[in-house]
C-alpha positions in Angstrom: 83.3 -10.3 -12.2 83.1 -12.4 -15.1 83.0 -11.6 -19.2 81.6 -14.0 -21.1 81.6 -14.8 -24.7 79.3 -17.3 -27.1 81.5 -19.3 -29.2 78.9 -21.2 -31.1 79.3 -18.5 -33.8 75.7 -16.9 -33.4 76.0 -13.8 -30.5 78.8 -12.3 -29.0 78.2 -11.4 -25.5 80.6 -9.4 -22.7 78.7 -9.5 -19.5 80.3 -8.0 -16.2 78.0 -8.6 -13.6 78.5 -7.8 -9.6 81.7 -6.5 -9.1 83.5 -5.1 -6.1 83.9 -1.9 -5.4 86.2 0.2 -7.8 89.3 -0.1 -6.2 92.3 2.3 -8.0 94.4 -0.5 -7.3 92.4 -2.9 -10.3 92.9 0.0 -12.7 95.7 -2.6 -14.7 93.2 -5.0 -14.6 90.6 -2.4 -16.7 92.9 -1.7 -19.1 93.3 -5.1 -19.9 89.4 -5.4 -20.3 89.6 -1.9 -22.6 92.1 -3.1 -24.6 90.2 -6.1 -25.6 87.5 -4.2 -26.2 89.0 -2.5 -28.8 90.1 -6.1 -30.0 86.3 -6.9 -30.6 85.7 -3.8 -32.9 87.6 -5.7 -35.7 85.2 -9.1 -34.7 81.9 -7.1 -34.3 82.4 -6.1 -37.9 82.7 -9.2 -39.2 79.5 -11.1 -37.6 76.9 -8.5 -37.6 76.3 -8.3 -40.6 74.2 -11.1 -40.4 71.0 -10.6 -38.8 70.6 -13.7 -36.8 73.7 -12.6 -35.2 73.7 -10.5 -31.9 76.6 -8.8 -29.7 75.7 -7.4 -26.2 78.0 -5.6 -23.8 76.2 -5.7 -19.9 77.3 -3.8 -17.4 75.3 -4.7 -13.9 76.0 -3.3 -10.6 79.6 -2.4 -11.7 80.4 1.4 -10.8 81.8 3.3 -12.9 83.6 6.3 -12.0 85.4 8.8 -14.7 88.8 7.0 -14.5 86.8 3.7 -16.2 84.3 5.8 -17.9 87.6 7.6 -19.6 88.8 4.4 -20.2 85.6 2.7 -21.7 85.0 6.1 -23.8 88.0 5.1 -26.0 87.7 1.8 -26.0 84.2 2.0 -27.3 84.6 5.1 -30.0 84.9 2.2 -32.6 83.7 -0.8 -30.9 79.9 -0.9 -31.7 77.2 -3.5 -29.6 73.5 -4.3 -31.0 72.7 -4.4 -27.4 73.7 -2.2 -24.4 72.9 -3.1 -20.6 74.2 -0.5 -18.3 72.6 -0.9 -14.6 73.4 0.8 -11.0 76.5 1.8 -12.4 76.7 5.0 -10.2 77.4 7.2 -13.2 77.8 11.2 -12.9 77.0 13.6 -15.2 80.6 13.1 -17.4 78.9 9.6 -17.3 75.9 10.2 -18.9 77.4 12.3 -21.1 79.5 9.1 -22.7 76.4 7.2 -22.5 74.2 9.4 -24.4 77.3 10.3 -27.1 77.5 6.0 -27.8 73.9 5.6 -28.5 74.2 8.3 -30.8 76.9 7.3 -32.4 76.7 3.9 -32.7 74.5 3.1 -35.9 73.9 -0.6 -35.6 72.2 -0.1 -31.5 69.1 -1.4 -31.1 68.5 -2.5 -27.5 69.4 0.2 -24.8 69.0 -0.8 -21.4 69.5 2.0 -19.0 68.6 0.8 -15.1 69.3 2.6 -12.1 71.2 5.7 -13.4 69.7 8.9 -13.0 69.3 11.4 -15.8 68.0 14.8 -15.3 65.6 16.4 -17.8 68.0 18.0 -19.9 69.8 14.7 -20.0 66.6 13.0 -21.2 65.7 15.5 -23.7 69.1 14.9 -25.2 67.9 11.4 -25.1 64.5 11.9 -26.9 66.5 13.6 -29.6 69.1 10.8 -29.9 66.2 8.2 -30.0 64.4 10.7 -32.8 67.0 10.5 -35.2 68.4 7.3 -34.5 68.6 4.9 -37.3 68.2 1.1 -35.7 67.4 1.8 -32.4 64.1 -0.3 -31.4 63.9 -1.6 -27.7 64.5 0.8 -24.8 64.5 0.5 -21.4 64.2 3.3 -18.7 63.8 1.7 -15.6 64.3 3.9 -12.0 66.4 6.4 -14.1 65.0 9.7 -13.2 66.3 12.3 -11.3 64.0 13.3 -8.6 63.6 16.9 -10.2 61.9 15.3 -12.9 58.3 14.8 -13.1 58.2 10.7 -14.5 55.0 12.0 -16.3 56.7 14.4 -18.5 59.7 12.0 -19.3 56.9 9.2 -20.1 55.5 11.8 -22.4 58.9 13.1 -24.1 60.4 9.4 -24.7 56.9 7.7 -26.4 57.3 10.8 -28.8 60.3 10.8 -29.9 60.0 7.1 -30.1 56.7 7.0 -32.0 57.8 5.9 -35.1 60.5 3.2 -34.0 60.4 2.2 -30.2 58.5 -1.4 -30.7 59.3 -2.2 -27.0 59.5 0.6 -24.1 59.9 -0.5 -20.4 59.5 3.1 -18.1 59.1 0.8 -15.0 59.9 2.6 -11.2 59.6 6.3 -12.5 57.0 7.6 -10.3 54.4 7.8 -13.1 51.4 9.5 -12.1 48.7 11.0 -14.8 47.0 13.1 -12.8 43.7 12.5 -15.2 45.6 13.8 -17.9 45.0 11.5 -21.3 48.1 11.5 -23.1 49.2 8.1 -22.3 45.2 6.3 -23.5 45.2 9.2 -26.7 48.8 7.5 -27.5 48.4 4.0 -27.4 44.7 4.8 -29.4 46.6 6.6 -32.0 49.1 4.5 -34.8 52.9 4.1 -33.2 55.2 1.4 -34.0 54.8 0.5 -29.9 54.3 -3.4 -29.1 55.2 -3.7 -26.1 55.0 -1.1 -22.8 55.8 -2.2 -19.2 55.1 0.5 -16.9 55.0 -1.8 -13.2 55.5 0.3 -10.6 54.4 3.9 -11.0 51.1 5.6 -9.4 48.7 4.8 -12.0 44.8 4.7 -10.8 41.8 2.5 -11.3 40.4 5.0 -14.1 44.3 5.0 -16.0 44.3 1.0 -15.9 40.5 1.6 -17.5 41.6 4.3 -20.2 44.4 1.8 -21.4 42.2 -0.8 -21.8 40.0 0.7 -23.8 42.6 2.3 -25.7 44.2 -1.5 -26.2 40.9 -2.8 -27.1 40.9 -2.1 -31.0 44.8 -3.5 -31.0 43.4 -7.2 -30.9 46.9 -8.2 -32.6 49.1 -6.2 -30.3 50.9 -7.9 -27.4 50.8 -5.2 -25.1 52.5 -5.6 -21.7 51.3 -3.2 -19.7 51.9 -3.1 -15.7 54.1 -5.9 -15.8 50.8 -8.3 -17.5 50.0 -9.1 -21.1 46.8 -7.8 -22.2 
């Protein structure tokens, strides 16, 4: 478990990677890490204003169950990242819920990495609409995040939507992605989006999809498309 911070001045960057298995018995050590989250908000407001500036919070393979995600919720209410990592975290639906409600209340969000943790499709509708009306947000990742209720072809559908107008870079990796001939995903990447970049490795895409993107990517000679994991 480690949290480290840039002190060259240019990001700011709290990155808890790997760590044991909650144990009740670290709980003191948590609040220590809370606190000084809300010690950051004060920082944060000083150095983002510049744009070459970033701060990132990254939480990888660290579960979180309610006690931390109580914890974290009021730590957070005024403590506001440009960047958020969240991966295998084991979350639950009270999870989610604190999630979602700091993307949609952080104003100044515009990477949201969500890995591992599944949402249901109510949960990713509330999603889409966060994204919709979200004022910064620009780069989201959605990788293996689906419940297994949900069909990953109408989540693929419902997030490039409500992200037409903003998402430059979407990553809906591991989702079980199948288009069953339908054309939505060629008729969208034909049609004008502020989309980039897409990486969609790992779902059940066909020869004749791969051909339909293609063609659809053709007239985009300026775009640098990742699709399926490749540039093309």
């Amino acid at each position: 478990m480690g949290i480290l911070q840039d002190t060259t001045g240019e990001d700011i960057d709290i990155d808890i990677n790997g760590s044991p298995p909650y144990d009740p018995e670290f709980l003191p050590h948590w609040l220590e890490f809370a606190n000084a989250l809300e010690q950051y908000q004060y920082c944060l407001k000083n150095s983002t204003g510049n744009d070459k500036q970033k701060s990132e919070l990254s939480l990888s393979s660290v579960n979180l169950p309610n006690d931390l995600v109580d914890l974290l919720s009021k730590a957070l209410e005024s403590t506001h990242f440009q960047q958020l990592y969240l991966s295998w975290n084991n979350l639950d639906e009270a999870g989610i819920d604190f999630v979602l409600k700091y993307v949609q209340n952080n104003p100044i969000l515009k990477e949201f990495h969500f890995v591992g943790n599944w949402m249901t499709l109510n949960e990713i509708r509330r999603l889409c609409q966060i994204v919709n009306e979200h004022p910064s947000i620009e780069d989201l990742m959605l990788d293996s995040c689906k419940d297994t209720n949900v069909d990953g072809y109408e989540m693929l559908r419902m997030v490039m939507t409500a992200g037409r107008d903003k998402i430059k870079a979407l990553n809906l990796c591991c989702n079980d992605i199948s288009t069953d001939g339908d054309t939505f995903l060629s008729d969208f990447l034909w049609g004008d989006s502020a989309l980039i970049s897409l990486d969609i490795t790992d779902n059940n895409f066909d020869d004749n999809d791969e051909i339909m993107i293609a063609n659809a990517l053709g007239h985009k000679p300026s775009y640098a498309f990742l699709i399926f994991g490749e540039i093309m």
